[in-house]
C-alpha positions in Angstrom: 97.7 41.4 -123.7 96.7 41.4 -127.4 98.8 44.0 -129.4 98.1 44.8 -133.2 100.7 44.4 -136.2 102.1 47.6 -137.1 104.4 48.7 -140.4 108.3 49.3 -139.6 109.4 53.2 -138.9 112.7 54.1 -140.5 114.5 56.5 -137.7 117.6 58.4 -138.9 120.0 59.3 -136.2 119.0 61.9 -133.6 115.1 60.7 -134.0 112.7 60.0 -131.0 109.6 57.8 -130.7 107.3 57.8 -127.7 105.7 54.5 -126.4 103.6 53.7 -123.8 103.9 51.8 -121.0 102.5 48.7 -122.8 105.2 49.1 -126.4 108.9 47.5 -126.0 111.1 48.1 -129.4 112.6 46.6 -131.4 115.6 47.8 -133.2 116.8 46.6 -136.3 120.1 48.3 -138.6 122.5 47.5 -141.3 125.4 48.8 -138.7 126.9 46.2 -136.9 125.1 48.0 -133.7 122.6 50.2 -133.1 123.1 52.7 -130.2 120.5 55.2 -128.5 118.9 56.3 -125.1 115.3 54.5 -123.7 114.0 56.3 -120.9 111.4 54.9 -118.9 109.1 56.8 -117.0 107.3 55.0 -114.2 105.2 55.8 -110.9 107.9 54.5 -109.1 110.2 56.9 -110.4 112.7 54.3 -112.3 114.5 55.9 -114.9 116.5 53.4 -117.3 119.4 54.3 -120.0 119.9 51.7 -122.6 123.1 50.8 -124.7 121.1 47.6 -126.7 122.5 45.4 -129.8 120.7 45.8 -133.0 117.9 43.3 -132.8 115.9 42.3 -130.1 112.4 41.0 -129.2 109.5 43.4 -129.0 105.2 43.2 -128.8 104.0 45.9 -131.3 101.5 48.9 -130.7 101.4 52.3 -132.3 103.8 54.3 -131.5 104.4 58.1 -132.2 107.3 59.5 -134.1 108.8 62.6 -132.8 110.6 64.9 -135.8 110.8 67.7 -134.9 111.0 68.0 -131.2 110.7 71.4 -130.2 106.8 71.1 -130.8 106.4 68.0 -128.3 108.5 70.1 -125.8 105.7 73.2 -126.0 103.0 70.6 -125.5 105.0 68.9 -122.3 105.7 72.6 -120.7 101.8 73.6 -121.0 101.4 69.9 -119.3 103.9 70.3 -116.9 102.0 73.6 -115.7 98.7 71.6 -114.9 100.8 69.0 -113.0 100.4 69.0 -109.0 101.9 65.6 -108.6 105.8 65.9 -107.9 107.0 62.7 -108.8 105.0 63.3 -112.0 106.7 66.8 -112.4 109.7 65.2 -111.7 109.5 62.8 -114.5 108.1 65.7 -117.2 110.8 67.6 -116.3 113.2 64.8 -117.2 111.3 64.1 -120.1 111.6 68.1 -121.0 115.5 68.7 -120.7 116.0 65.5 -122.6 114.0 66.3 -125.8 115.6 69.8 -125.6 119.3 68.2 -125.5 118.2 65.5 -128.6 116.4 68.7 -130.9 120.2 70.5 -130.4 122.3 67.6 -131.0 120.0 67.2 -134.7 120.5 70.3 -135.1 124.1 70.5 -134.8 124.2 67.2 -137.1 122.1 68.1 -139.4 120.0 71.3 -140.5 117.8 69.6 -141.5 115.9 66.3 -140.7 114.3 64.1 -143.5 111.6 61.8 -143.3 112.4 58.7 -143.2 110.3 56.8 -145.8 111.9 59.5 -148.3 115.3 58.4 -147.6 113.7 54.7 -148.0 112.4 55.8 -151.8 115.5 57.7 -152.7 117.5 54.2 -151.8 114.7 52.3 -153.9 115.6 55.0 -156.5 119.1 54.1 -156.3 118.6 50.5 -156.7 116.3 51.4 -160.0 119.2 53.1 -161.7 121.9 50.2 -161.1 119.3 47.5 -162.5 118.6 51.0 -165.6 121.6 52.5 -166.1 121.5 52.1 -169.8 118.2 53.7 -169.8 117.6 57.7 -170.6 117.4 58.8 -166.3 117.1 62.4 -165.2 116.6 63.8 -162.1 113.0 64.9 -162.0 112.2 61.4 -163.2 114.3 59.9 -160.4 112.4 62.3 -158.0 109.1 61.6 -159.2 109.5 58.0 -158.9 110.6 58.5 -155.6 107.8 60.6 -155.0 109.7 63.7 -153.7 110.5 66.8 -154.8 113.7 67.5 -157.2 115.3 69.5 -154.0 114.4 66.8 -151.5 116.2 64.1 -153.9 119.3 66.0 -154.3 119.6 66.6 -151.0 118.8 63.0 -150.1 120.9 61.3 -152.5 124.0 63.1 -152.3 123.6 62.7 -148.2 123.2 58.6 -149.3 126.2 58.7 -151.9 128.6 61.3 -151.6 127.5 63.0 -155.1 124.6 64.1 -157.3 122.8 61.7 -159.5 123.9 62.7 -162.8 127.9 62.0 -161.3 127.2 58.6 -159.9 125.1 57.8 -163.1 128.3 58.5 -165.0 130.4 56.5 -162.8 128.4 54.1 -163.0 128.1 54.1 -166.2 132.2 54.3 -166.7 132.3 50.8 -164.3 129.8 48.8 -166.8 132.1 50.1 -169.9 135.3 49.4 -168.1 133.6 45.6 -168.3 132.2 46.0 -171.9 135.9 47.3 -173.0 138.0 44.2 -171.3 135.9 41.6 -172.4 134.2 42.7 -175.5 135.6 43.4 -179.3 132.7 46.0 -179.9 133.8 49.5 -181.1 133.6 52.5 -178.4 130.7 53.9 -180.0 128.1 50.4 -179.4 130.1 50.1 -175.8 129.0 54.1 -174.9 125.7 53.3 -176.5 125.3 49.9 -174.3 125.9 51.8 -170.9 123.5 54.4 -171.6 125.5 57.4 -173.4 123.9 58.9 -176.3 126.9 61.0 -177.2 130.1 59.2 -177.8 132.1 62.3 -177.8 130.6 62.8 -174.3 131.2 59.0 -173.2 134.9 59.8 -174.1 135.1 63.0 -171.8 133.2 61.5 -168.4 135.3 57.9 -169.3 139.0 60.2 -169.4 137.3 62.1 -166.4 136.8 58.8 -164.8 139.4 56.6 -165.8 142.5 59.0 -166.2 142.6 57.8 -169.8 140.7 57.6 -173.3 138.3 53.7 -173.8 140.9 52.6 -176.6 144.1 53.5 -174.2 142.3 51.8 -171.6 142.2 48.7 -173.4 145.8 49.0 -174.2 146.7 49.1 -170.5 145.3 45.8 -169.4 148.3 44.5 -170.7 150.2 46.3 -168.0 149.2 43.9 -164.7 146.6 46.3 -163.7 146.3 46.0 -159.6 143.7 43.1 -158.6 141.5 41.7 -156.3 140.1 38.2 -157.4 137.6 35.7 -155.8 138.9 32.4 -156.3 141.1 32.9 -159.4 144.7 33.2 -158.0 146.0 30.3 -159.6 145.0 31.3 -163.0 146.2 34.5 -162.6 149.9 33.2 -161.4 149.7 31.0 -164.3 149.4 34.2 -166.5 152.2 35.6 -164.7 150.1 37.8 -162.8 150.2 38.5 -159.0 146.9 39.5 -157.9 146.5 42.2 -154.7 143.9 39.7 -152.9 142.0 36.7 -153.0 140.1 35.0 -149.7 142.2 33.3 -147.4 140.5 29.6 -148.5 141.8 30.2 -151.9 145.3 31.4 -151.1 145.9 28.2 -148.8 144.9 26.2 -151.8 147.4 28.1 -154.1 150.9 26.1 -154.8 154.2 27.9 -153.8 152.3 31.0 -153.1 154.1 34.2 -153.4 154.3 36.6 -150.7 152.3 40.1 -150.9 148.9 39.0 -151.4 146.2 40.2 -149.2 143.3 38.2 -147.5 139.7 40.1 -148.1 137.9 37.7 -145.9 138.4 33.5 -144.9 135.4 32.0 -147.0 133.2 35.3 -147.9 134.4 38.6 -148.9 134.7 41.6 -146.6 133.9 44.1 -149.0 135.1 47.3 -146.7 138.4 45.4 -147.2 138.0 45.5 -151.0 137.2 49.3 -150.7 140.5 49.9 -148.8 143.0 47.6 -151.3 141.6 50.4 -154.2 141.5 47.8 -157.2 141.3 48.8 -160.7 139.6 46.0 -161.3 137.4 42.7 -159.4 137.4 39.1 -161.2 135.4 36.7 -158.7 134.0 33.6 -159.7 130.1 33.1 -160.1 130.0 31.2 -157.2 130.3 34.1 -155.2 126.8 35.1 -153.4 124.4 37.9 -156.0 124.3 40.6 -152.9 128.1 40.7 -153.0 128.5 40.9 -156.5 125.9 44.1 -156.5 128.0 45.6 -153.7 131.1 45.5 -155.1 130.3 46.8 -158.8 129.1 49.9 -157.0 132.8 50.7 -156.8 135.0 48.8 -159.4 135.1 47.2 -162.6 133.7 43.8 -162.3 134.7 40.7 -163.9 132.4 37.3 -163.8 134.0 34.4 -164.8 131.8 31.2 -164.5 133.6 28.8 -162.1 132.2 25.3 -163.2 133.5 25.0 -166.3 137.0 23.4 -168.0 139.9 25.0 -166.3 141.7 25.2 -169.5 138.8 26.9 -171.1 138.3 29.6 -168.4 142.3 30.3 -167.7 141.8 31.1 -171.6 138.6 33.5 -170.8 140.5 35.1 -168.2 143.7 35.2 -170.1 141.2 37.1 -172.6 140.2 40.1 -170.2 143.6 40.5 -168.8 145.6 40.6 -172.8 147.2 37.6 -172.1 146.0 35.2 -174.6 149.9 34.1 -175.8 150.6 33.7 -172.2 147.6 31.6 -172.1 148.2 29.6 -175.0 152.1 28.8 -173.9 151.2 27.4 -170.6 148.5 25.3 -171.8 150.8 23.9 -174.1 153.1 22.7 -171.3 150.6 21.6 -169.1 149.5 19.3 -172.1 152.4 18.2 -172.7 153.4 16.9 -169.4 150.0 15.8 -168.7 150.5 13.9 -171.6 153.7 12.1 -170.6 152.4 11.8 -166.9 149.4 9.7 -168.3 151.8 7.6 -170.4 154.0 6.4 -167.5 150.5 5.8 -165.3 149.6 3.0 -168.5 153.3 1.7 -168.7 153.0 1.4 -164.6 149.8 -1.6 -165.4 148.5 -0.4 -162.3 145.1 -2.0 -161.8 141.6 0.7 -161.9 140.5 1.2 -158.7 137.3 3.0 -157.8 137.8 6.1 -156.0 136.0 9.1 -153.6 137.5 12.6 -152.7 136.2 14.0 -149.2 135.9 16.5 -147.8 133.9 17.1 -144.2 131.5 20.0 -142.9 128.6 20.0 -141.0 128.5 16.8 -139.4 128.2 15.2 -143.2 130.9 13.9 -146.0 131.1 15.5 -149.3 131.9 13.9 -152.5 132.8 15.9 -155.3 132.5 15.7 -159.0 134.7 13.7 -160.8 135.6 16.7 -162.9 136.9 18.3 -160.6 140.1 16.2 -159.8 140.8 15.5 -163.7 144.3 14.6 -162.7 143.0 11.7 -160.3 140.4 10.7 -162.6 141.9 11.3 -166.0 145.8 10.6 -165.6 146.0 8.3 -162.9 144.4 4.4 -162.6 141.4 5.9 -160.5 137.7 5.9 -161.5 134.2 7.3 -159.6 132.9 5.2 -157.1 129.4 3.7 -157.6 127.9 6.8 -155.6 129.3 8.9 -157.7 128.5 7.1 -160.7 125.2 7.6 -159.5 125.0 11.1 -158.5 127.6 13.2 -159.4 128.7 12.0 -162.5 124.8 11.4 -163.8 123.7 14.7 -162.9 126.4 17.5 -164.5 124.5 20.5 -162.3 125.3 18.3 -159.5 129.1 19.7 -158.1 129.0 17.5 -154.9 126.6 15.6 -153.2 126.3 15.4 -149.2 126.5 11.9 -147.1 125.5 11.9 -143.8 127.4 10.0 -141.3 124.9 7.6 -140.4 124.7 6.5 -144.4 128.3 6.0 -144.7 128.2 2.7 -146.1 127.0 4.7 -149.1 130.6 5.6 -150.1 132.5 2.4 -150.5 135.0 2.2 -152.6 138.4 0.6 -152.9 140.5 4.3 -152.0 139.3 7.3 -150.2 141.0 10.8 -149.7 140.5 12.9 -147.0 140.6 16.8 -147.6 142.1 18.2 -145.0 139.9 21.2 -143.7 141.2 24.2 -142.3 137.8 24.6 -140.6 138.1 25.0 -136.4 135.6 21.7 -136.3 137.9 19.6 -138.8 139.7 17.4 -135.7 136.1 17.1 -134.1 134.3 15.9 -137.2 137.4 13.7 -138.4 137.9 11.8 -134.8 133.4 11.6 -135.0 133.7 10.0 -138.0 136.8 7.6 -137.7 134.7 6.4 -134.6 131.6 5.3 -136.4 130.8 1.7 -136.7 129.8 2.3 -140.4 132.9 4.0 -141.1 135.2 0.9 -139.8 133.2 -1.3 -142.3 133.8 0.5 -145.3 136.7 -1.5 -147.7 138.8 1.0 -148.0 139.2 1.4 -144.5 139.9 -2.2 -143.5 142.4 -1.9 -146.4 144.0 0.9 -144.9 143.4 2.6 -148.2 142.4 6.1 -146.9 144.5 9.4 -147.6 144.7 13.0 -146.3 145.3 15.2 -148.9 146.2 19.0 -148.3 144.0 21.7 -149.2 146.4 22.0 -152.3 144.5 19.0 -154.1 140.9 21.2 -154.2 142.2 24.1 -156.6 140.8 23.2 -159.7 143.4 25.6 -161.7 145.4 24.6 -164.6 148.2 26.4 -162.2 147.1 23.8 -159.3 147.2 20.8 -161.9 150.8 22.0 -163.3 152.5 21.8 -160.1 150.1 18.5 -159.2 151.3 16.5 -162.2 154.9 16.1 -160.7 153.4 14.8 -157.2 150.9 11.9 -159.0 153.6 8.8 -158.6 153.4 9.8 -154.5 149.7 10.2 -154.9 149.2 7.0 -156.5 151.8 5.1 -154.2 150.7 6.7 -151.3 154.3 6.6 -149.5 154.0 10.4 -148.3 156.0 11.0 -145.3 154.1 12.9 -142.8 156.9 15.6 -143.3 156.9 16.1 -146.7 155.4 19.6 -148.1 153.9 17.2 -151.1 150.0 17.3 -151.8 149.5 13.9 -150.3 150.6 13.7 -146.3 149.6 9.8 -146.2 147.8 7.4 -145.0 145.4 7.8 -142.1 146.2 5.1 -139.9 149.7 6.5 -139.9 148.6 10.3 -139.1 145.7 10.0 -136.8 148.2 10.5 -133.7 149.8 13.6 -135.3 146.9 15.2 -137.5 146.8 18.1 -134.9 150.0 19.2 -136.4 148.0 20.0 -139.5 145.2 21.7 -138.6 
């Protein structure tokens, strides 16, 4: 049987549609479930309750949309009293009492039951005034967009938000100057002007409304450690003597002698309810971080983007310049250079000969080679150069940060040392024993040399914090006479660990 396209309904709780015998549904919600009651009416009297998951298959049809009820039930009674059939009365009857008992439980929600596609336009509406907040907005413009009345879109929104427009405008509003304040030298007035207030006098009010204190105190009180959640920037934030409140759980196990304290929001992707609950005054994630999690969370806090692929001296300094930190900046740097310096004059005194050299990492059935410039240590300071894949990828294309091999072009990848990442994925021991197996894998140089490495997750941080605490480790590194033991960045060879890798992972 043929059935015609038909447009999406948007149900809010306590809503009914009626199908007939030839519809099935499909249900689709941002909840992590979606929970109601199907009833089925046949000639054979089965009667069906449903508890389904969000998002199942349907055919589609034209369905009806029941809001209110009490009308249908009117139309079903007068039906009912034309009905001589009793397995048919039966099922009317059903179909009666349960309309009744869904038309009380709305009513007891709600008193009131909007449409759906309004709530759809007042959301729209929302999403207009995040993308224009620095734009003139009022509510009958809001409304009129929307294309419902001033009354409709109050109720709507503040149902949707927890507040009226003009208050979550203002928030809003306070969140983007927070931002402006902590990373710009502009004076209050352009900043108040930037997020959309006319009246600077009035910025000041909402902001001390807000905030708990006036834009120029505010400033002031970044140098206080303000508390933190941060996307991939722990180590820059130690290395400012600052101990964030959270960080994902990939970045903490990359973090040297981490201190204790710090909260996980999420392994590789943020949980943002966890965000919510930690309170921060303040987010600084990395740009890496996907665009639909950035817009959630800026709904709620101050937001800080720092641009991840960059010089890690040069963003410890950008960060060190939100936070007030900017001696503390300049004093580490300092002794990083320094030792780096010295390091890099023992590797020349050492006449070790250049060998070429590939960092790994595995995921997805395929090795990943990384950009040069993103081990500087191991390609900067130590005898070690980019293998001739690289040299063709990686290091020729700069928007390139790593390039994927798949296992069956491993051959690819030769060069004279290789280091192994070790993953803290559930797969890594699969893909690692898949790949020690594979012909093309034996052939490679630096695996008949017995040249090949695993490196903890500690060697991936691409902090100036990570590379401090690195420099001491790069004779070991470079010797590659780790003990399997040792709490060092290097754990050896593989040939010596494939027995006892478990342990690891």
């Amino acid at each position: 049987m043929k059935c015609s396209y038909i447009e999406d309904i948007i149900l809010n709780k306590g809503d009914s549609v009626i199908l007939t015998c030839n519809h099935s549904l499909r249900l689709k919600s941002e909840e992590k479930q979606v929970k109601g009651y199907i009833l089925e009416y046949q000639t054979n009297e089965h009667h069906a309750v449903y508890d389904k998951p969000n998002d199942y298959e349907t055919i589609h049809g034209k369905p009806i949309q029941i809001k209110p009820f009490s009308h249908l039930v009117i139309q079903l009674e007068k039906l009912y009293e034309n009905v001589d059939h009793p397995a048919l009365q039966t099922q009317l009857t059903n179909q009666i009492s349960f309309l009744q008992l869904l038309e009380k439980v709305l009513h007891a929600v709600s008193s009131s039951c909007e449409l759906g596609d309004a709530v759809s336009l007042v959301n729209k509406s929302i999403d207009y005034i995040h993308s224009n907040y620095m734009k003139k907005l009022t509510v009958e413009q809001l409304a009129q967009n929307a294309n419902v009345s001033v009354r409709q879109y109050l109720r709507i929104f503040k149902k949707i938000t927890a507040a009226t427009p003009v208050a979550y405008i203002n928030q809003y509003r306070v969140y983007r100057a927070q931002e402006l304040l902590l990373q710009k030298d502009d004076s209050v007035q352009k900043i108040a002007l930037d997020v959309g207030f006319d009246d600077v006098n009035y910025f000041n009010r909402i902001f001390k409304q807000k905030v708990g204190c006036a834009p120029k105190e505010y400033i002031r009180l970044k140098h206080k450690n303000p508390r933190i959640v941060t996307i991939h920037y722990t180590g820059e934030l130690l290395a400012l003597g600052i101990v964030p409140i959270a960080d994902l759980k990939t970045t903490l196990m990359q973090v040297y002698q981490l201190p204790e304290g710090i909260n996980q929001v999420g392994e590789m992707t943020c949980d943002i309810e966890k965000i919510k609950e930690l309170n921060p005054d303040i987010v600084i994630l990395s740009d890496a971080i996907e665009c639909d999690v950035k817009e959630q969370i800026e709904k709620f806090v101050p937001l800080i983007v720092i641009p991840w692929d960059m010089d890690p001296i040069t963003r410890l300094q950008q960060i060190a310049k939100v936070m007030g930190k900017t001696v503390e900046a300049s004093h580490y740097i300092s002794t990083y250079e320094q030792k780096r310096k010295e390091m890099k004059l023992w590797c020349s005194q050492q006449n070790f000969q250049a060998q070429s050299t590939t960092i790994l990492r595995l995921d997805e059935g395929k090795v990943w080679i990384h950009a040069a410039r993103f081990f500087p240590l191991f390609y900067e300071v130590l005898p070690l150069k980019p293998s001739q894949l690289m040299l063709e990828t990686t290091e020729s294309e700069k928007r390139l940060r790593r390039y994927d091999v798949p296992f069956h072009q491993l051959s690819a990848i030769e060069s004279d040392r290789i280091y192994i990442v070790l993953g803290i994925e559930r797969q890594f021991s699969a893909w690692l024993k898949q790949l020690i197996c594979l012909k093309e894998w034996q052939q490679l140089r630096a695996v008949k040399n017995d040249e090949v490495y695993i490196l903890r997750q500690q060697g991936l941080a691409n902090s100036i914090y990570n590379q401090q605490n690195q420099l001491k480790e790069l004779p070991v590194i470079l010797s590659g006479q780790a003990q399997a033991d040792d709490e060092g960045l290097l754990i050896g060879k593989l040939s010596m660990l494939q027995n006892v890798l478990g342990n690891y992972l």
